[in-house]
C-alpha positions as CSV (number, residue, x, y, z in Angstrom):
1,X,-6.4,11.1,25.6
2,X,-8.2,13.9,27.3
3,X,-6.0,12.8,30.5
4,X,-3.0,13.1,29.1
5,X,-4.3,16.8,27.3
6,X,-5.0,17.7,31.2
7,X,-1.5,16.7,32.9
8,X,0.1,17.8,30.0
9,X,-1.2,21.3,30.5
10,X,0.3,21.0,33.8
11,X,4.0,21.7,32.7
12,X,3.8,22.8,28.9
13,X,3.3,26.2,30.2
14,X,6.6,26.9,32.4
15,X,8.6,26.4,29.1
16,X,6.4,28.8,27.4
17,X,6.5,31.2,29.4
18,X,9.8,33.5,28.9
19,X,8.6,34.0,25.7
20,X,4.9,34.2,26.7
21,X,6.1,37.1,28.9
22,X,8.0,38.9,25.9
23,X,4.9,38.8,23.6
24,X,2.3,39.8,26.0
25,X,4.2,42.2,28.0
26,X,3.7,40.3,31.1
27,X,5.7,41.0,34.7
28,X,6.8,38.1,36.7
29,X,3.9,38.1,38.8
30,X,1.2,38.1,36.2
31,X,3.1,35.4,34.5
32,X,3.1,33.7,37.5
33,X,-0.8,33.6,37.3
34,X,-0.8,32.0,33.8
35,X,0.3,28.5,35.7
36,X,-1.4,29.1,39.1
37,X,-4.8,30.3,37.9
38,X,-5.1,26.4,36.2
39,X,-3.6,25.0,39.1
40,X,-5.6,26.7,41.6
41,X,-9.2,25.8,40.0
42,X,-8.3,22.3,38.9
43,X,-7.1,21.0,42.1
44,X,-9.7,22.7,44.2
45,X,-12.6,21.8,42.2
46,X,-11.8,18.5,41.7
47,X,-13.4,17.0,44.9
48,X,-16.7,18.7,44.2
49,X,-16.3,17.8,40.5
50,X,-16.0,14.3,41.0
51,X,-19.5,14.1,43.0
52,X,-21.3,16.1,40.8
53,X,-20.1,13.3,38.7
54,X,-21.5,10.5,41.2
55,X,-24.6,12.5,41.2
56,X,-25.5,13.4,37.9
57,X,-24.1,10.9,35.3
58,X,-20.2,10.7,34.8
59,X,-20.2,10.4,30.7
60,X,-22.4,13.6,30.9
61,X,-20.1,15.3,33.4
62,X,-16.9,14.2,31.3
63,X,-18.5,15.5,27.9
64,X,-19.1,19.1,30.4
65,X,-15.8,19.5,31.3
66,X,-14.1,18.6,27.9
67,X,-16.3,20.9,26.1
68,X,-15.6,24.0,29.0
69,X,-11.5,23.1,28.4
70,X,-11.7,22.3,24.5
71,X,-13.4,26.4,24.1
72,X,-10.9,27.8,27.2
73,X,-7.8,26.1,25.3
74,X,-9.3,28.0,22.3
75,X,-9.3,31.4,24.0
76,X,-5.9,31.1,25.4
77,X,-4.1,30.9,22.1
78,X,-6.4,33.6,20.8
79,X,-5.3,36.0,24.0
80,X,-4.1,39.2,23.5
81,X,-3.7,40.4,26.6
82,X,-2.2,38.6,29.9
83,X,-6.3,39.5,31.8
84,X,-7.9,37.2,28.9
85,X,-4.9,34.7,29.2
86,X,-5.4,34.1,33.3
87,X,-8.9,34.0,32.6
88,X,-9.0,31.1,30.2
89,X,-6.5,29.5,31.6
90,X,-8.5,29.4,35.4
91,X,-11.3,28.2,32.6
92,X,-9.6,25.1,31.8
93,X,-9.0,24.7,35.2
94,X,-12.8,24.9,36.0
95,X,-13.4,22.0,33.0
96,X,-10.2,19.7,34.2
97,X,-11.8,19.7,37.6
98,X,-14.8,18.3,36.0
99,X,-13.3,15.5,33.5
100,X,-10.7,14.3,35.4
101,X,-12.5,12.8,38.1
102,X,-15.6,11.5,35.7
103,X,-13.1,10.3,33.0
104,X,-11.2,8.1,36.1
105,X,-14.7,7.3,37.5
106,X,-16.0,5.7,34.1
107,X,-12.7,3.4,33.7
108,X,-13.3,1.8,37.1
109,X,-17.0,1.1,36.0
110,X,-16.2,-0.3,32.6
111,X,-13.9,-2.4,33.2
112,X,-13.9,-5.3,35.5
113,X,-11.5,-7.6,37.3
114,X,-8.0,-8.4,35.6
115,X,-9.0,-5.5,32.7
116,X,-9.4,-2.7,35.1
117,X,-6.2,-3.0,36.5
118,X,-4.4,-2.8,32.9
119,X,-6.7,0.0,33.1
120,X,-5.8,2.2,35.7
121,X,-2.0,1.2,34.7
122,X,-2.8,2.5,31.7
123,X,-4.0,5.7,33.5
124,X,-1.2,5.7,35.9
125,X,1.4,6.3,32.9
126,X,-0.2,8.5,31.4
127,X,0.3,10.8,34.8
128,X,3.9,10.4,34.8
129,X,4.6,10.8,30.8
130,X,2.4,13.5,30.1
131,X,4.1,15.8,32.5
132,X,7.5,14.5,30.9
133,X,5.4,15.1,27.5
134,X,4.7,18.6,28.6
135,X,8.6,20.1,28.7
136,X,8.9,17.8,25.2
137,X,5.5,19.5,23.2
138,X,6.5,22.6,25.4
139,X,9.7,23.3,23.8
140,X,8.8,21.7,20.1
141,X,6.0,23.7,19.9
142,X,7.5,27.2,21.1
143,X,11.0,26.7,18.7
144,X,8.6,26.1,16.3
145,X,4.8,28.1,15.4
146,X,5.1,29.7,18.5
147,X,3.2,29.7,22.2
148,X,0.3,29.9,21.1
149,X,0.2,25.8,19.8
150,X,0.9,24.8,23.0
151,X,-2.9,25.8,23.9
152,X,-4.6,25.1,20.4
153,X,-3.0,21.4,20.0
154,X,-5.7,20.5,22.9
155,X,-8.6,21.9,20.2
156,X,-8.3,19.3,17.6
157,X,-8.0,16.5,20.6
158,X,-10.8,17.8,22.4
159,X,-13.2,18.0,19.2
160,X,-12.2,14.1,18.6
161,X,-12.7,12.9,22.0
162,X,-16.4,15.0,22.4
163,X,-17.5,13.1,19.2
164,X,-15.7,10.0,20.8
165,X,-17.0,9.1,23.1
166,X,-20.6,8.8,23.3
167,X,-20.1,6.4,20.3
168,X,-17.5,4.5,22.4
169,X,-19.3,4.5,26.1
170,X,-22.5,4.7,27.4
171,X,-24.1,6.7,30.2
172,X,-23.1,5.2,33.6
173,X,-26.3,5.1,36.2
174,X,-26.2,8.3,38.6
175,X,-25.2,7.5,42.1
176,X,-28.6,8.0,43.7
177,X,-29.8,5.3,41.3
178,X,-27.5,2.5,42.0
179,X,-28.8,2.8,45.8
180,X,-32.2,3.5,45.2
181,X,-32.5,0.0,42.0
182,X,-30.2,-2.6,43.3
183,X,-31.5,-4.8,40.5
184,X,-30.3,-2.0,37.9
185,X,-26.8,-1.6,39.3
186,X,-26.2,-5.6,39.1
187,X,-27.5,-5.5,35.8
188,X,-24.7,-2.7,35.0
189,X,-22.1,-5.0,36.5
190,X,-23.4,-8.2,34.8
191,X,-22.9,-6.0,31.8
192,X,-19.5,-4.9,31.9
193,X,-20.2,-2.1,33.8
194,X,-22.3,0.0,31.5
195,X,-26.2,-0.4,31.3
196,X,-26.8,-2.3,28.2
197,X,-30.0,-1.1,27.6
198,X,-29.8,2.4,28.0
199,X,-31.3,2.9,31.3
200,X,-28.2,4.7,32.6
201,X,-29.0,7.6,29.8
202,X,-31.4,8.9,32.1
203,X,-29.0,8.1,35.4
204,X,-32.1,6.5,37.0
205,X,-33.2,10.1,38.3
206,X,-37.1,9.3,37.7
207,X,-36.6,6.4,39.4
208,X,-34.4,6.4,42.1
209,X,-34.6,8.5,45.5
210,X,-33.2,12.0,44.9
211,X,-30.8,13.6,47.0
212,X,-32.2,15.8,49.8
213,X,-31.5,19.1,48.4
214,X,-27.9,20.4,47.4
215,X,-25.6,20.4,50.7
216,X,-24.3,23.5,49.8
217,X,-22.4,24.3,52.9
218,X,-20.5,21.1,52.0
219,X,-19.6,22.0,48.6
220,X,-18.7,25.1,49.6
221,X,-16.4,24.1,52.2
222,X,-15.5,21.0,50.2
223,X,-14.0,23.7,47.3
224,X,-13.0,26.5,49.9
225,X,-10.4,24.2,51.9
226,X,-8.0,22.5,49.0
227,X,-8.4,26.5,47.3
228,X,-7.2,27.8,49.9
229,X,-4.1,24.9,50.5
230,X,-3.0,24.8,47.3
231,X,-2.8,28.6,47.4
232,X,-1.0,28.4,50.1
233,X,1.4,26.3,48.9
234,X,2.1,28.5,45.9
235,X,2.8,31.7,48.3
236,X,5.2,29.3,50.0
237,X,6.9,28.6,46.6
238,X,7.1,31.8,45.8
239,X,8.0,33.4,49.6
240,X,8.9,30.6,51.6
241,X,6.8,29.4,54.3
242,X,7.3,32.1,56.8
243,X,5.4,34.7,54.5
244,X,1.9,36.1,56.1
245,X,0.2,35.3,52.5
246,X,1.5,31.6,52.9
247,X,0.8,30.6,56.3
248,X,-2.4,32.2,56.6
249,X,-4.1,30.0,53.5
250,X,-2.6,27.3,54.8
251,X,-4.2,27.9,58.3
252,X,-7.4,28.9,56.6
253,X,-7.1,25.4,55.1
254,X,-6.9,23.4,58.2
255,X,-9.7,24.9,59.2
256,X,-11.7,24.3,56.7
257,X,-11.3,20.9,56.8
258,X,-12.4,21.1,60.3
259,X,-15.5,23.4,59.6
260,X,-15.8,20.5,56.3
261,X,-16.3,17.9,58.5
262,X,-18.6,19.7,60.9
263,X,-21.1,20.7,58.5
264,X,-21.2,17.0,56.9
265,X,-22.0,14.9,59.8
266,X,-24.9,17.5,60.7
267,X,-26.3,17.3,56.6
268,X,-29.6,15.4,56.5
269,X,-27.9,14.3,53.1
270,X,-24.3,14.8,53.0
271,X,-22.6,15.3,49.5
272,X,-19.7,12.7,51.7
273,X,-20.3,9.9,53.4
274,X,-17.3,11.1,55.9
275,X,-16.5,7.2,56.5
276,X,-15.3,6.5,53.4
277,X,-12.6,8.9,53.3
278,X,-11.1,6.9,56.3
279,X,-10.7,3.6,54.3
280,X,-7.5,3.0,55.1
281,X,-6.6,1.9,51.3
282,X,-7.8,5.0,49.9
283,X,-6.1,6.9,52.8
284,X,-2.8,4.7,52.0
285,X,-3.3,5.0,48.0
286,X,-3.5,8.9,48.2
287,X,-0.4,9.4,50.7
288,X,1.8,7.5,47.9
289,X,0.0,9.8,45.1
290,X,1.2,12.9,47.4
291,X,4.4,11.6,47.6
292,X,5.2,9.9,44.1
293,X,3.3,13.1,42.4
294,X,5.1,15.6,44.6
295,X,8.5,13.8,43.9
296,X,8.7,13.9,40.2
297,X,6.5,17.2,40.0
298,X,10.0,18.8,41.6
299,X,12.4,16.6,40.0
300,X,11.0,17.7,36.5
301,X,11.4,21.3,38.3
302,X,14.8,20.8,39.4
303,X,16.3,19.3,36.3
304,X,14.5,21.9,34.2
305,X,15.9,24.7,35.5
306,X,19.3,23.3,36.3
307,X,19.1,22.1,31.8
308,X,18.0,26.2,31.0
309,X,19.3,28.0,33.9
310,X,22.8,26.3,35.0
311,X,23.7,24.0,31.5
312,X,22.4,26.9,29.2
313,X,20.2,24.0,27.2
314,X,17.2,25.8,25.2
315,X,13.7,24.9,25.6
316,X,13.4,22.4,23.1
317,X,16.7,20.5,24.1
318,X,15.3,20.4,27.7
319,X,12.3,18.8,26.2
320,X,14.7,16.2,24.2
321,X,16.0,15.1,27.6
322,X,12.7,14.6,29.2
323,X,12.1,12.3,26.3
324,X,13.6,8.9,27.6
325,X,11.9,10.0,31.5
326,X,8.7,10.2,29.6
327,X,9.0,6.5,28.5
328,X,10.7,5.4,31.8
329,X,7.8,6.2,33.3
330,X,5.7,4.2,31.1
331,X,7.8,0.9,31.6
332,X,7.6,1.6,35.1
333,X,4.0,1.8,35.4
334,X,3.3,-1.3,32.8
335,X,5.6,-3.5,34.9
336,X,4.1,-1.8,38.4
337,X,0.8,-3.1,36.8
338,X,2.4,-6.7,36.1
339,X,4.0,-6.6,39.5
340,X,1.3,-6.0,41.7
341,X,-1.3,-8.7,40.2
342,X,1.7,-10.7,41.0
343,X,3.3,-9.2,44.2
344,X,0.9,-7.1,45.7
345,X,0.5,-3.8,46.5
346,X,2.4,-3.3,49.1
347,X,5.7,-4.8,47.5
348,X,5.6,-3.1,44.2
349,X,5.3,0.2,45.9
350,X,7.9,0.0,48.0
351,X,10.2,-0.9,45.5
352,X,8.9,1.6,43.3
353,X,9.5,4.4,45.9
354,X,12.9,3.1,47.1
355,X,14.3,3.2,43.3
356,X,12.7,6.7,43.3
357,X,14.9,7.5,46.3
358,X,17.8,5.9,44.8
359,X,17.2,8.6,42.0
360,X,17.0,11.3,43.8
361,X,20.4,10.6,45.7
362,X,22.3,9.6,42.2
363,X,20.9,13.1,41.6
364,X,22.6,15.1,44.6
365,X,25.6,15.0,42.8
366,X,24.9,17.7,40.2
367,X,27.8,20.0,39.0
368,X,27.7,23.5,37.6
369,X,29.3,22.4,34.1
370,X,27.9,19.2,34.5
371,X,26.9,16.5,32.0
372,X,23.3,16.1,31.2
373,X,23.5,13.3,29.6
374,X,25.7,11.0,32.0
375,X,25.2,13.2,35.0
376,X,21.5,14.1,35.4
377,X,19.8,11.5,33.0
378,X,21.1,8.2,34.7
379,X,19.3,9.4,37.9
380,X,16.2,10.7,36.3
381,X,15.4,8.3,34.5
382,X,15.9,5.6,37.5
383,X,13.7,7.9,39.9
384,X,11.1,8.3,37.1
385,X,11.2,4.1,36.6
386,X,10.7,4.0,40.2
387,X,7.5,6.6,40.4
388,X,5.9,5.3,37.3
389,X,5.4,1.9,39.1
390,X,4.3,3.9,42.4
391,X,1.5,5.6,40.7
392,X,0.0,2.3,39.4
393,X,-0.1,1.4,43.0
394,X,-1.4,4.3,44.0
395,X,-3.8,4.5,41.8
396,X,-5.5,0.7,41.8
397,X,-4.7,0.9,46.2
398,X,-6.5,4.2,46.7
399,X,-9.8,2.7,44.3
400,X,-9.6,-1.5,45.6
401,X,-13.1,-1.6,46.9
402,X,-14.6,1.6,46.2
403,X,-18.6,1.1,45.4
404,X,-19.4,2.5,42.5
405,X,-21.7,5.4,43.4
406,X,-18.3,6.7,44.9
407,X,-16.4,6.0,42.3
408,X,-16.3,9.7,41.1
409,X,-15.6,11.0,45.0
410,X,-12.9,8.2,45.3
411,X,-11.2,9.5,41.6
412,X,-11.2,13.3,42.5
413,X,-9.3,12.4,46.2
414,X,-6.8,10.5,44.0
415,X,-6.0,13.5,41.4
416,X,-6.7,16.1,44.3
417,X,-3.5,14.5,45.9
418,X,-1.8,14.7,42.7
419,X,-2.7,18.4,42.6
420,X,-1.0,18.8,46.3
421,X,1.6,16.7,45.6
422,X,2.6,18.8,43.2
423,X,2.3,22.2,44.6
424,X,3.8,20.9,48.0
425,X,6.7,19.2,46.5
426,X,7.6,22.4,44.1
427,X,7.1,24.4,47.3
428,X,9.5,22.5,49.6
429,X,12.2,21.9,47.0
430,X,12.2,25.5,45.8
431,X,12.3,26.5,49.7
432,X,15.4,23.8,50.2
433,X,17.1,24.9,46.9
434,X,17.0,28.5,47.4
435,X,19.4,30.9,46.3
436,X,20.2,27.9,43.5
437,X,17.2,29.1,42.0
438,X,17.2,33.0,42.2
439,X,21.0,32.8,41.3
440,X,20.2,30.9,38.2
441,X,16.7,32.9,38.0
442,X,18.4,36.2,37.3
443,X,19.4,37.7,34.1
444,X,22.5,38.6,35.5
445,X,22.9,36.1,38.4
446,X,25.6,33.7,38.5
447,X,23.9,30.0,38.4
448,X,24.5,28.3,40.9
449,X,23.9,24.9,42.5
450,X,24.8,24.7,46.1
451,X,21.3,23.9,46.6
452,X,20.4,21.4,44.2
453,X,22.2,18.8,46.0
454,X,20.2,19.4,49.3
455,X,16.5,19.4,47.3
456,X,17.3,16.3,45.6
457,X,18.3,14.9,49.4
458,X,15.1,15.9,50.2
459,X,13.3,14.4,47.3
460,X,14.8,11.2,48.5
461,X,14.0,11.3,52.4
462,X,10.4,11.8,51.1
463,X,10.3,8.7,48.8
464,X,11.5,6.4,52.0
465,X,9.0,7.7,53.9
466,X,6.6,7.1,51.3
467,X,8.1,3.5,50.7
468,X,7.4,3.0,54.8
469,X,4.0,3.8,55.0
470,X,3.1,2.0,51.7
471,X,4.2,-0.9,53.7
472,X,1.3,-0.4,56.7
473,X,-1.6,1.9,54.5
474,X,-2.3,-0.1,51.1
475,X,-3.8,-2.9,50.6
476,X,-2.4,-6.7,52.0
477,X,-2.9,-8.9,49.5
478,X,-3.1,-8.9,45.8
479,X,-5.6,-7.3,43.3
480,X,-8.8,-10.0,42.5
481,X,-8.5,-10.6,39.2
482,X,-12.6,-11.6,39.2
483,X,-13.5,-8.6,41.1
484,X,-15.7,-5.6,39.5
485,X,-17.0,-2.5,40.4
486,X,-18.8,-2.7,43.6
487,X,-22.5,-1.6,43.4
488,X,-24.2,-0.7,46.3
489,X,-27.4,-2.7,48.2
């Protein structure tokens, strides 16, 4: 549940915001803002947020962030003024960053074997359908009571879930206790994951070695880097990549990866062990999230604004269409799931990206007094089939293996590459499309869609790329259905 509240704050905004704009007196940039500011924090906190996790108990962490997003949802429906608006919603931003990771962190160390892969299909899906969800609840909820909903429907759902789940879960043990009590972190497995009796409460900190001090030069560079990518990306969105406030983030970026991994190999105790992020599964897992993320991230772009922009559909019969994606993303991720205990990862995913290609190209064909329904929607919903069984693979590839103190490092990687995807694939499709999208953008601009046909193209050369490194990168083999969370010796 609090998932699905997080990715569908993702996209219920851009319907909102025309009439967020009118009511608030807001200029394209500022409204810009009220998306990037949640964008910005959540994908470049969610590394960091996801060892905090590790380090200091992931139900704790998860309870954190759902409380910081719960009170920031609160504030942005109450906002008055576009200042308190970009501020609450970088807020939510700030508590996503720190529940997404824990949340995906504590299903891999509940469940075990056959049950944690129904798991993380379960998560998978809800990726895909709750950004479908988003245009849907976007354009329900703005027809109806107005803009503000869209933020204080997350209010009830956050109370339910804080009250939830510590009734429903346990604390897990902290990361420095499952290496410093071997014997406790078998006794979590031999119990389903969770301790039992109790002892992960206190996360083993009396107990267990403590970290070395905080390696703040790594969290700091560990935050710094994707902050600065990911605002890169949305300077290239909005300016195209040749702009002096895109490139320069994005060279920032590179090196701060450099300066990342400098200043964790010299840590007495590094907040990342730097080889684990060269597994090549997780490696594998997070290049199909970039691409399967970044792919239907700009396909629900793309058809959005070709519904409102060149078909003249109002918000909430955009969201109408995005209904049947929404749940042909969820059969493709329940039968991904069902297809790679059978078939493998390596199988399902390429299947799953070359149907998502197949989409995109049945989508190249778009007219400018198309038909939604047997023009657009055939092709959608076959690229978002396609995708929902790519994330599943993704997903269970990018975590096969991962010991559980880094299960919370290994979950933030995954939704950080969701994050990029996202930003990269808007950026590059809205660079492709070009004058499609400020022709259709403008108030008196004549629509036009020249340029759809070439983003789509483009959506699809990245799926079979996708579909050929999934071949190499993830996982031979088939998940074991007797395998649990790995604890460390």
């Amino acid at each position: 549940m609090a998932q699905f509240m997080l990715i569908v704050d993702v996209t219920v905004v851009n319907v909102a915001l025309p009439t967020i704009g009118a009511e608030l007196s807001l200029g394209a940039s500022a409204l810009t803002w009220v998306v990037t500011a949640y964008t910005l924090f959540f994908g470049s906190l969610l590394l960091l947020g996801g060892r905090v996790g590790d380090l200091l108990g992931r139900r704790r962490m998860f309870l954190v962030g759902l409380a910081v997003f719960t009170i920031a949802s609160l504030v942005s429906g109450l906002a008055d003024s576009g200042g308190v608006l970009i501020a609450a919603r970088a807020a939510q931003g700030v508590g996503a960053a720190i529940m997404s990771p824990a949340a995906m962190a504590l299903v891999m160390t509940v469940f075990q074997g056959a049950e944690r892969n129904r798991a993380l299909g379960v998560w998978a899906a809800v990726g895909g359908t709750g950004a479908a969800f988003g245009v849907l609840i976007g354009g329900v909820l703005v027809s109806g009571p107005g803009w503000e909903w869209i933020f204080y429907v997350n209010v009830p759902i956050g109370v339910l879930v804080l009250f939830a789940v510590p009734a429903l879960l346990k604390e897990q043990p902290a990361a420095h206790g499952a290496r410093g009590h071997d014997a406790h972190g078998h006794g979590a497995q031999a119990h389903g994951g969770h301790d039992a009796h109790g002892h992960g409460g206190h996360g083993h900190g009396g107990h267990g070695p403590a970290p070395a001090g905080i390696d703040l030069p790594g969290a700091l560079t560990m935050t710094a880097t994707p902050a600065l990518l990911i605002y890169g990306l949305i300077q290239a969105r909005d300016h195209g990549f040749g702009a002096l406030s895109a490139w320069l983030p994005l060279v920032g970026a590179l090196l701060g990866a450099v300066l990342f991994v400098v200043v964790e190999r010299a840590a007495a105790a590094p907040l990342v062990r730097l080889p684990f992020l060269a597994r090549p599964s997780l490696v594998g897992g997070c290049l199909v999230m970039l691409a399967a993320s970044g792919v239907l991230i700009s396909a629900f772009f793309l058809c959005s604004f070709y519904l409102q922009h060149v078909l003249g559909f109002s918000a909430l019969k955009t969201g109408l269409v995005f209904l049947p994606v929404a749940v042909a993303t969820t059969i493709g991720a329940h039968l991904g799931g069902t297809t790679v205990a059978r078939l493998g990862w390596r199988v399902t995913a390429t299947a799953g990206l070359a149907l998502s290609a197949v989409g995109a190209l049945l989508l190249t064909g778009l007219e400018k007094d198309g038909n939604a329904w047997t023009q657009l929607l055939p092709g959608f919903l076959v690229l978002a089939f396609g995708l929902g069984a790519a994330f599943v693979c993704a997903i269970t590839g990018a975590m096969h293996g991962v010991e559980h103190r880094d299960a919370g490092l290994g979950s933030g990687l995954v939704n950080t590459s969701h994050e990029l995807g996202a930003a990269l694939g808007i950026a590059v499709v809205a660079a492709v499309a070009g004058a499609s999208l400020e022709g259709g953008g403008t108030a008196g601009g004549a629509p036009s869609v020249d340029g759809f046909g070439a983003a789509f193209l483009t959506c699809a050369v990245i799926s079979a790329v996708a579909a050929a490194a999934a071949l190499t990168l993830l996982p031979k083999g088939r998940p074991d259905p007797n395998a649990g969370p790995v604890f460390a010796h």
